[in-house]
Phi, psi and omega in degrees: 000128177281146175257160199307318167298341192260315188280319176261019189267323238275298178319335167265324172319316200285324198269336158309308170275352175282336174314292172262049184273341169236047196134166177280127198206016152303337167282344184311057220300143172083002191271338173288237213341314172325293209296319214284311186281327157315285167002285230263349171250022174052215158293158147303137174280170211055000176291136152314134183206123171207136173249138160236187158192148157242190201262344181236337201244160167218122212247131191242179187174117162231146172185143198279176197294140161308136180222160162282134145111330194260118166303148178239049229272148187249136176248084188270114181278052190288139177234126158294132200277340192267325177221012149076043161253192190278156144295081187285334154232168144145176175276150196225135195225092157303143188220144146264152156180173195060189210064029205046058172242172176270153182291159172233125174234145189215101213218175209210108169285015180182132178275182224235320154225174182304144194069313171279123187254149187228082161282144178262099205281117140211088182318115178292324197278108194254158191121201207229121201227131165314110154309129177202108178240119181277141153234118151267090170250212161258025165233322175200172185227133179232174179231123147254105202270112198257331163097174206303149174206146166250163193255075231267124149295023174173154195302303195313300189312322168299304190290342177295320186289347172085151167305119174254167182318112158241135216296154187120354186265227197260142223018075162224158189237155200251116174249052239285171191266001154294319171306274187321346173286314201286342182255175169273104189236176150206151139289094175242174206244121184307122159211154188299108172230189185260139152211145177251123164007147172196169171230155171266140219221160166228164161182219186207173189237125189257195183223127158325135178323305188254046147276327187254136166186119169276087205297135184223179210256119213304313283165131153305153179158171181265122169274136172243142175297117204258086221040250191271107190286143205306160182242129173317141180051033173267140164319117159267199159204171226260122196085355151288158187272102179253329185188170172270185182204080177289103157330148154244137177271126144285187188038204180289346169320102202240190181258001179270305190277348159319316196303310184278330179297325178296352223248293181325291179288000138326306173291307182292325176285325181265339157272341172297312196284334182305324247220303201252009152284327174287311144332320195286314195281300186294309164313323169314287161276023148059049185271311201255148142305171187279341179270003182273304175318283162351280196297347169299293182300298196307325178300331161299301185298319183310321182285307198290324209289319154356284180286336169275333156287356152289334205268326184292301189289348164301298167330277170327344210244336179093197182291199161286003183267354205112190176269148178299144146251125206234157184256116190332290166207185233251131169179215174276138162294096197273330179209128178218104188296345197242174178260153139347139151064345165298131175310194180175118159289149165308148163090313188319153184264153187265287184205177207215129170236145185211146155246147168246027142329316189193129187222131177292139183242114187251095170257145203226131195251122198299170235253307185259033112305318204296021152255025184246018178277071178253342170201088181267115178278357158165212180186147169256119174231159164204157216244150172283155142109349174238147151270060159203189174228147187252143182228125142243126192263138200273144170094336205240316205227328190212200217179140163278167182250306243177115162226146232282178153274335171226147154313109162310108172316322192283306181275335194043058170219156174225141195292110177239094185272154187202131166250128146237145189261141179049051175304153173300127168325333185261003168251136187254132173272165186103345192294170187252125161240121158315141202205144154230119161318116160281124194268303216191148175323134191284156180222141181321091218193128168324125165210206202169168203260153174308305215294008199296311183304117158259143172251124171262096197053031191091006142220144202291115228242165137204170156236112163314143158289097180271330207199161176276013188224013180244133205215131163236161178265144185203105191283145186237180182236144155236183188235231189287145172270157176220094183062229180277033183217142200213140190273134153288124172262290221227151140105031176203119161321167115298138183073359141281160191243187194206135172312109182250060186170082184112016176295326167302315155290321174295340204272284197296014164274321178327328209281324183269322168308275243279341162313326213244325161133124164289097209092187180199163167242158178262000000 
């Protein structure tokens, strides 16, 4: 949620760069008033305004209508496509051609400011001529193929010809294409792609069950360093030795006289059997009664049971280092609450282990969803703190676990579990994820990335690209969301594209043109 303070840094921002929208133009004394009065007399009239795209480039292009015989300059805007910054070096080339004339090329080897190149046209060929302008750089050369433009023979005939369309007009709102290089802005394009039915879901991210072990202290006692003593985030494997636990004894009860009483009742046991090996052999040869026998063996078993509770409460106390603390299992240190020589209560937790090989995503699906979990086929999730989304599909990446039987009295939800393999490195267990539950078989469906979608009191907003430098607010109705992508039912075309990046600037640019002054000049 934007806050009031956050909406007016956002608002000085807007107002700033409209400010410097065609340069750095703070030292210019007098340069607001300048930009205003430009503003307010707009393009030159009959000037030309076309927006393209290729797969690498985004092309804005103004230029007044072509006469033989008359320099024309093209204000060609370029953007890259890979992070919707400027073009900053390389050649721009204007092309004429068809109506059975020889082609005219008109071209410019460097922009003039970052994005813009200003080739000059002075077309010889009068007629109704193919348009076209290459950019050529050193990552890549495209054609933008722009479609028919006439070529007027003579000023009277041009002018004569009437005002054509220009983007820009009234309740579209003005974003130059300098603003936008300076933000984080981007444009994607409404298209049909498959998405699937889904419910929305919350939960958290786990460890597998024999993934995790919190290891705690069997016994009160002093931790001792077993070598180097373990560190947050060191590897272990299942069964090093991360440290001792010297117990505290009570009374005078120390680990030398445990040592020795177990040692004592040693002595007492091989002789209890010595004994009663002896009984055996005399009885045998009829020397002894039979109750000298009885009493060998009971002096034996007294003696062993002795020595095995001796030997057992040694055992507790461990070797001369203590008792071992050995790691349950192989993974990550996530956490280690004690120190070298720190005291430890029974029960304290030690140390914390996790593997994150493979993690559960424990999700709990509201009450009146659950009946559409009848083969739920994976889930799209995301974490606060990443701008992205996680899919896991079952059969590809992951596995269902589990889906609960009952409704929590408390949550009114039921427990939907998923294992996925080799999680993305920036996921943690314990983090809380937003979910959408795959319900049903993908179906075919207009769509646009969620972040495109603004919510305005509840209702769902986006801005169309009318131009490349033009915007409209265009309320939409949606449908299933799937991972970054959300279905448009109502308010959209295919192949407009909508601001998925800076929409909120634009929604505080409406607010603002018209204070500062609508457009720019080149």
């Amino acid at each position: 949620m934007k806050t009031p303070h956050h909406a007016s840094l956002a608002a000085a921002l807007i107002a700033a760069l409209l400010l410097a929208a065609c340069g750095d133009t703070s030292s210019i004394p007098g340069f607001g008033a300048k930009l205003a009065a430009e503003a307010e007399q707009g393009h030159p009239p009959g000037g030309e305004k076309i927006t393209h795209f290729t797969e690498r480039s985004e092309l804005f292009v103004e230029f007044p209508r072509l006469v033989v015989g008359e320099k024309s300059t093209f204000a060609a805007h370029l953007t890259r496509l890979a992070d919707f910054r400027a073009v900053t070096a390389g050649k721009v080339t204007v092309i004429l051609s068809g109506d059975g004339q020889p082609d005219e090329t008109f071209s410019v080897d460097a922009a003039s400011q970052p994005g813009i190149f200003r080739p000059v046209a002075l077309p010889q060929q009068a007629g109704m001529r193919e348009l076209a302008i290459e950019v050529a750089t050193a990552e890549f050369t495209v054609r933008h193929e722009l479609g028919p433009v006439t070529v007027h023979a003579d000023r009277k005939t041009a002018d004569a010809a009437g005002e054509e369309h220009e983007e820009g007009a009234s309740g579209e709102i003005g974003f130059t294409k300098e603003q936008q290089w300076k933000v984080d802005f981007a444009t994607a394009e409404a298209v049909k792609r498959p998405l699937r039915p889904a419910v929305a879901a919350t939960g958290v991210l786990r460890a597998r069950p024999d993934g995790e072990a919190l290891l705690t202290a069997p016994v009160t006692g002093q931790v001792q360093p077993a070598g180097k003593f373990p560190q947050l985030g060191q590897t272990v494997n299942k069964g090093d030795l991360l440290a001792w636990l010297s117990p505290r004894l009570g009374g005078d009860t120390d680990y030398a006289s445990l040592q020795a009483t177990a040692s004592k009742t040693k002595v007492e046991l091989v002789q209890a059997e010595r004994e009663r090996a002896r009984m055996e052999s005399l009885f045998k040869d009829e020397a002894v009664p039979e109750k000298r026998l009885f009493a060998a063996r009971a002096a034996e078993t007294a003696a062993r049971a002795d020595h095995d509770a001796a030997r057992q409460r040694l055992g507790q106390v461990g070797g001369s280092g203590g008792i071992p603390l050995r790691a349950p299992v192989s993974g990550t240190l996530a956490d280690v609450r004690v120190s070298p020589g720190a005291f430890a209560a029974e029960g304290a937790l030690l140390f914390h282990i996790v593997n994150r090989r493979a993690l559960w995503l424990e999700l709990r699906v509201p009450e009146s969803e659950v009946a559409r979990l009848t083969a739920p086929s994976g889930t799209a999730f995301r974490v606060d703190g990443i701008d992205q989304s996680f899919v896991v599909e079952a059969g590809k990446n992951g596995r269902l676990i589990a889906i609960g039987g009952a409704v929590d009295a408390t949550t009114r939800s039921v427990p939907v579990v998923f294992e996925f393999e080799k999680p993305d490195p920036r996921l943690f267990v314990g983090m809380s994820a937003k979910a959408q539950v795959f319900v049903a078989a993908p179906r075919t469906a207009l769509a646009i990335p969620g972040s495109a979608v603004l919510d305005e009191n509840g209702l769902a907003v986006v801005f169309v690209m009318t131009g490349g430098e033009s915007f409209e607010r265009r309320p939409v109705r949606l449908g299933t969301r799937e991972g970054d992508w959300v279905e448009v039912v109502e308010g959209l075309e295919p192949g407009q594209r909508v601001v998925s990046r800076g929409a909120y600037l634009i929604k505080l640019a409406a607010a603002n043109t018209a204070k500062i002054g609508h457009g720019h000049a080149h």
